[in-house]
C-alpha positions in Angstrom: 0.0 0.0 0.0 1.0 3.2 -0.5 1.4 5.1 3.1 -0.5 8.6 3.5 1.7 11.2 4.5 -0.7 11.8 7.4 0.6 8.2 8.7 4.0 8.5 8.5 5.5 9.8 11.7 3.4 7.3 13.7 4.4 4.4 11.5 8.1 4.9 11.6 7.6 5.2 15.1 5.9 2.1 16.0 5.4 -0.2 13.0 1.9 -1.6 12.3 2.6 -5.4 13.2 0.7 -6.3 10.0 3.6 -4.6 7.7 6.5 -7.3 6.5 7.8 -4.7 4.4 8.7 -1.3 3.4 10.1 0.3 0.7 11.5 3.6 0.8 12.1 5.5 -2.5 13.0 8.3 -4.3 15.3 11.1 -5.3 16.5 12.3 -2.1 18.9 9.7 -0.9 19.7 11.2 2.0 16.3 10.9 3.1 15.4 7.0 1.8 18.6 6.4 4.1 17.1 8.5 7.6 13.7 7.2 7.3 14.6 3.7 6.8 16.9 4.0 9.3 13.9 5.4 11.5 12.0 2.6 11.1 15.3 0.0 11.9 15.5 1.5 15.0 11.7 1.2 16.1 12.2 -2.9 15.6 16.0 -3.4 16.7 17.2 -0.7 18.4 20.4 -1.6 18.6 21.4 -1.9 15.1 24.8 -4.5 16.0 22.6 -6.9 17.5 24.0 -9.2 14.6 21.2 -11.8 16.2 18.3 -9.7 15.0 19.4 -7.8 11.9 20.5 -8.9 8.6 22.2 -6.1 5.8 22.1 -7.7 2.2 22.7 -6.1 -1.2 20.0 -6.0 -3.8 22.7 -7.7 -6.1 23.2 -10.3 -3.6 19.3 -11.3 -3.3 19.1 -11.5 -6.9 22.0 -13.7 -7.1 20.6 -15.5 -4.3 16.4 -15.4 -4.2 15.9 -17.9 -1.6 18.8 -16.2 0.6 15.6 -13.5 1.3 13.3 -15.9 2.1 15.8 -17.6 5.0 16.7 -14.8 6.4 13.5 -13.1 6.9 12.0 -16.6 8.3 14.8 -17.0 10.6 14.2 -16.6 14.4 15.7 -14.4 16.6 17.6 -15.4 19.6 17.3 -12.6 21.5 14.1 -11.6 21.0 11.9 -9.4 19.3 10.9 -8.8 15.8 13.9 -9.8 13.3 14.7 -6.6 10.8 16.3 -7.8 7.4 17.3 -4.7 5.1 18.4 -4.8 1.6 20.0 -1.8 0.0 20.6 -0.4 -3.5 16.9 -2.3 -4.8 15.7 -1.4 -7.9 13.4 -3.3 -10.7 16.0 -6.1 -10.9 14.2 -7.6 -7.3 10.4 -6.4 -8.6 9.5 -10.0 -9.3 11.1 -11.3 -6.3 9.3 -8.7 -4.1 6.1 -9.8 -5.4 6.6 -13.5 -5.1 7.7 -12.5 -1.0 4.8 -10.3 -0.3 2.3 -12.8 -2.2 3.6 -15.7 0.1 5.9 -13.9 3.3 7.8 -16.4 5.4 5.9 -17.0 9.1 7.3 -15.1 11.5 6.8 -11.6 12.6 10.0 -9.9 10.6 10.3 -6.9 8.8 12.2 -6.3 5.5 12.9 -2.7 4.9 13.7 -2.0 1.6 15.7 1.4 0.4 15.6 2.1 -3.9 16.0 5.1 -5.5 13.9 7.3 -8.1 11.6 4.8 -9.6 9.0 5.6 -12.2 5.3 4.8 -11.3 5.3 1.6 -13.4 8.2 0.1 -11.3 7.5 -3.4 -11.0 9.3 -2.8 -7.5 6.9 0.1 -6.9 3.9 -1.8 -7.6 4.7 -4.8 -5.6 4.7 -2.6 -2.7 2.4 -0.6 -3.4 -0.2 -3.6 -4.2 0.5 -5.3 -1.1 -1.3 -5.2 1.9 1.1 -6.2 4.1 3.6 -4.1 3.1 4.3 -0.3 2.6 5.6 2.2 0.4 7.0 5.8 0.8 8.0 7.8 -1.4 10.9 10.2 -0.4 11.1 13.4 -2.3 13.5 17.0 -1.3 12.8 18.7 1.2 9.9 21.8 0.9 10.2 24.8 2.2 8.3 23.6 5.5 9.8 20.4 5.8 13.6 22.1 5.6 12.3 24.9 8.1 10.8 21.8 10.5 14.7 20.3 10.3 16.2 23.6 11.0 13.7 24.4 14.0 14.5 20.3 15.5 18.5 20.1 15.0 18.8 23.8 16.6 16.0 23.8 19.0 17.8 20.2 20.4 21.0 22.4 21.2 18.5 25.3 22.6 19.9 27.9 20.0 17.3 30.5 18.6 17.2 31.5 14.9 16.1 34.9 13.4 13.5 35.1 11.1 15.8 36.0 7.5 18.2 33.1 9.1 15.2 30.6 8.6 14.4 32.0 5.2 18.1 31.6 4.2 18.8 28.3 5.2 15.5 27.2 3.9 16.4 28.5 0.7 19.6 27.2 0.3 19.5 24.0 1.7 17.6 20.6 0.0 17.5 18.3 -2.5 19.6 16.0 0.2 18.0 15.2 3.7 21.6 14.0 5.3 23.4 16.9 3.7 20.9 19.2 5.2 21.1 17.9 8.6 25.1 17.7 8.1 24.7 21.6 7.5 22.6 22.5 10.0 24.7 21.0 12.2 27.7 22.2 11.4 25.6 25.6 11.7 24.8 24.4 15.4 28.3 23.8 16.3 29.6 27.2 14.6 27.2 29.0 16.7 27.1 27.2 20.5 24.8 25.7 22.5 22.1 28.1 24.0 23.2 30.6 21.3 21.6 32.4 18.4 21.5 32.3 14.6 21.4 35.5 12.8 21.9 35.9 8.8 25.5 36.4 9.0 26.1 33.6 10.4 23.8 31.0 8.7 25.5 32.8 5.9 28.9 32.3 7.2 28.5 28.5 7.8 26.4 27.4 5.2 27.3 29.5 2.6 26.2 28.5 -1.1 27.2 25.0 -1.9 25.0 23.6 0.6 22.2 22.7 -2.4 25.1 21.3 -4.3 25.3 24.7 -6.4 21.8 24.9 -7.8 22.1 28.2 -7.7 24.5 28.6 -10.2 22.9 26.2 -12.5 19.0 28.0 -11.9 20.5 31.3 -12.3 23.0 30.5 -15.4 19.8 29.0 -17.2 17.4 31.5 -16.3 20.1 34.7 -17.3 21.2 33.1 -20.8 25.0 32.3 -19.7 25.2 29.1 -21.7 28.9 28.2 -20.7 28.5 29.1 -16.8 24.8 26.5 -16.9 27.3 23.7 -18.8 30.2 24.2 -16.0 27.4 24.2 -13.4 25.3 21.8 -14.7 28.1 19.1 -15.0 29.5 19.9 -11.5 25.9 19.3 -9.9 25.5 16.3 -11.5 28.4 14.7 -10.9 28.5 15.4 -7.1 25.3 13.1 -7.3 22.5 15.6 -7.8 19.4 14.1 -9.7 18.4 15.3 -13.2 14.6 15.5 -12.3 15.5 17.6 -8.7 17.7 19.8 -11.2 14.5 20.3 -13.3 12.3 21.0 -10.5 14.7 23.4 -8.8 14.4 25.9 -12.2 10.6 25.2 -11.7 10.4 26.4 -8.5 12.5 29.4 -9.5 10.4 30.3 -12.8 7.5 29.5 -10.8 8.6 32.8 -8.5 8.9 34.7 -12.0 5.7 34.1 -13.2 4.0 34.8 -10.0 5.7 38.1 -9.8 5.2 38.8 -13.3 1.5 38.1 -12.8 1.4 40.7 -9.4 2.8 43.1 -11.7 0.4 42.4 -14.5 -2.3 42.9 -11.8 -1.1 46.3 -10.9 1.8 46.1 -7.7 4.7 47.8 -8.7 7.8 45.4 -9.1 9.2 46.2 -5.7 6.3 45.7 -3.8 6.0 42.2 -6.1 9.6 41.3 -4.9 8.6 41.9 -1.5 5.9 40.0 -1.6 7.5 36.9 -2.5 7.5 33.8 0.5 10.1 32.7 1.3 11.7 35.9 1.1 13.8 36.7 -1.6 17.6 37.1 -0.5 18.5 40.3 -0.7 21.6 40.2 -3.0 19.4 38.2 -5.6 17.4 41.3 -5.8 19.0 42.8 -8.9 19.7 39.5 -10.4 15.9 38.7 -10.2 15.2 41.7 -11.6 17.1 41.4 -14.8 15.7 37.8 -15.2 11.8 40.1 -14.9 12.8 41.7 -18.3 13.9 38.2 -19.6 11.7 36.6 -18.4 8.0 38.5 -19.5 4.6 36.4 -18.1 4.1 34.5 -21.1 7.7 33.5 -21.9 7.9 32.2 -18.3 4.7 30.4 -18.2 6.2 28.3 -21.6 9.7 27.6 -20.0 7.6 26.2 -17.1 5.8 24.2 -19.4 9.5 23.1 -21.1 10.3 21.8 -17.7 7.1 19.9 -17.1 7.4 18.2 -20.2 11.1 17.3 -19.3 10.4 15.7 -16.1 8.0 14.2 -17.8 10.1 12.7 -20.0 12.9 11.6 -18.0 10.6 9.5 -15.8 9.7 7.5 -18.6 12.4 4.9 -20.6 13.7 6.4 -23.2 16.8 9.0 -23.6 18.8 9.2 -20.7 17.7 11.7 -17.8 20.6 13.6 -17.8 20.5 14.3 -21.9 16.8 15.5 -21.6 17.8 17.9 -18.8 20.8 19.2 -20.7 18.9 19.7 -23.4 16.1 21.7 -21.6 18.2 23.6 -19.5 20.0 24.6 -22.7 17.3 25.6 -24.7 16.1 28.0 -21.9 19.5 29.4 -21.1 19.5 30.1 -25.1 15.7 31.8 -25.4 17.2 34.0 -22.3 20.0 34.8 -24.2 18.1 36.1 -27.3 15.8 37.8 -25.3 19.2 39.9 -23.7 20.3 40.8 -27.1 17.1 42.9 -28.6 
């Protein structure tokens, strides 16, 4: 089944005794790793009781089909509900899944299952998903609320406060990786002291602008035109492990702020009080940048690079040309239309 978001806190928390299994998915690796480690440490706590817990590979359970099977129908000598975990899964173990959630060993253990991005026809996916006695969660970035709820938890656990623009900051800068986040924040935590406060400067000073894996400079080199800064930036993003589709969606989320404040305009705020009007808040020294990207950027032109980059995502969920060609290609395409525009 697939797990509401509504139920998720209270399922990593105590397991519902009818679940065997649960896969946890997506683009944010960072994130498939702390929730699935969440839920390991609601059945075993300790995670060296070697008497309870079993670590396989998704290579070595292909290899191996029946090595699944024994393991999650083994008993444990200590006590308490056995945890088996296989890493790195992907549609290579779909068929296996299904044939261990059609007939699960007896026993009360649980096999928690960690994959990456996979497409809604996943045979993995739908094993899950069509199984009653199992679960599926998807793990996408961070929003904006999610990131502010991981600032709020890491900082408030070492009693440090946080100004407002610090919030907006770090919640601007920081996603597309749940552990990097957290690594940031506390990083920021330490930087700052127990019982201490975060302003700008220093959320500034300690996270700086690489903590979204420099996003930035791939959104803004796109949306300003700057074809060899987007290839540079582009190809560094990618290669420290950011994900084509998260790439696509981060210029989304930035044209998305264009055309809104394009629209305000449209409807008769002046461009300042458009700007200001923008949540999160928009960083200060992006103001001017943003600004030139407004006369780029007119309502109509924006609403069709949006739809580009629907169309892209689109497309790289589905087989066909690899997801890093189609957002390339996109990226490109805009980052030329932006440089046109700059030359009349």
């Amino acid at each position: 089944m697939k797990l509401p978001p509504a139920r998720l806190s209270a399922f990593l928390a105590k397991p519902d005794a009818a679940i065997r299994a649960a896969l946890f998915y997506g683009p944010d690796a960072g994130l498939v790793r702390e929730r699935a480690d969440r839920l390991a440490a609601a059945i075993v706590p300790d995670r060296k009781d070697a008497f309870r817990i079993a670590d396989l590979a998704a290579a070595a359970v292909a290899a191996d089909p029946a090595r699944l099977h024994d393991e999650a129908a083994a008993l444990s000598l200590s006590g308490g509900r056995r945890l088996v975990r296989v890493r790195d899964a992907g549609d290579g173990v779909g068929a296996l899944f299904q044939r261990f959630l059609d007939d699960p060993p007896p026993g009360d253990s649980v096999t928690v299952v960690e994959a990456g991005e996979l497409a809604q026809r996943s045979s993995l996916r739908r094993a899950f998903e069509g199984a009653q006695n199992a679960a599926a969660i998807a793990c996408y970035s961070d929003d904006r609320r999610a990131l502010e709820e991981l600032v709020r938890e890491v900082l408030g656990a070492r009693g440090i406060e946080i100004s407002g623009e610090a919030l907006a900051y770090l919640a601007q800068h920081l996603g597309g990786d749940r552990l990097l986040s957290r690594g940031e924040i506390e990083k920021l935590a330490l930087y700052v002291g127990d019982k201490g406060k975060v302003t700008l400067a220093e959320a500034m000073d300690s996270v700086g602008d690489s903590a979204q894996l420099d996003l930035d400079d791939v959104v803004f080199a796109a949306a300003e035109g700057d074809a060899p800064a987007l290839e540079r930036a582009l190809t560094r993003a990618l290669q420290e492990g950011e994900m084509p589709v998260s790439v696509l969606r981060a210029l989304m989320r930035h044209f998305q702020r264009l055309h809104l404040t394009q629209a305000r305009i449209e409807d008769g705020m002046s461009e300042e009080e458009a700007l200001r009007s923008l949540r999160p808040p928009l960083f200060f020294k992006l103001q001017d940048r943003i600004r030139r990207q407004l006369r780029l950027w007119p309502e109509r032109r924006a609403r069709q690079a949006l739809e580009l980059l629907l169309q892209a995502e689109l497309s790289a969920k589905r087989s066909g040309p690899p997801p890093d060609a189609i957002c390339r290609d996109v990226l490109l395409r805009i980052a030329r239309r932006a440089g046109e525009a700059a030359r009349r």
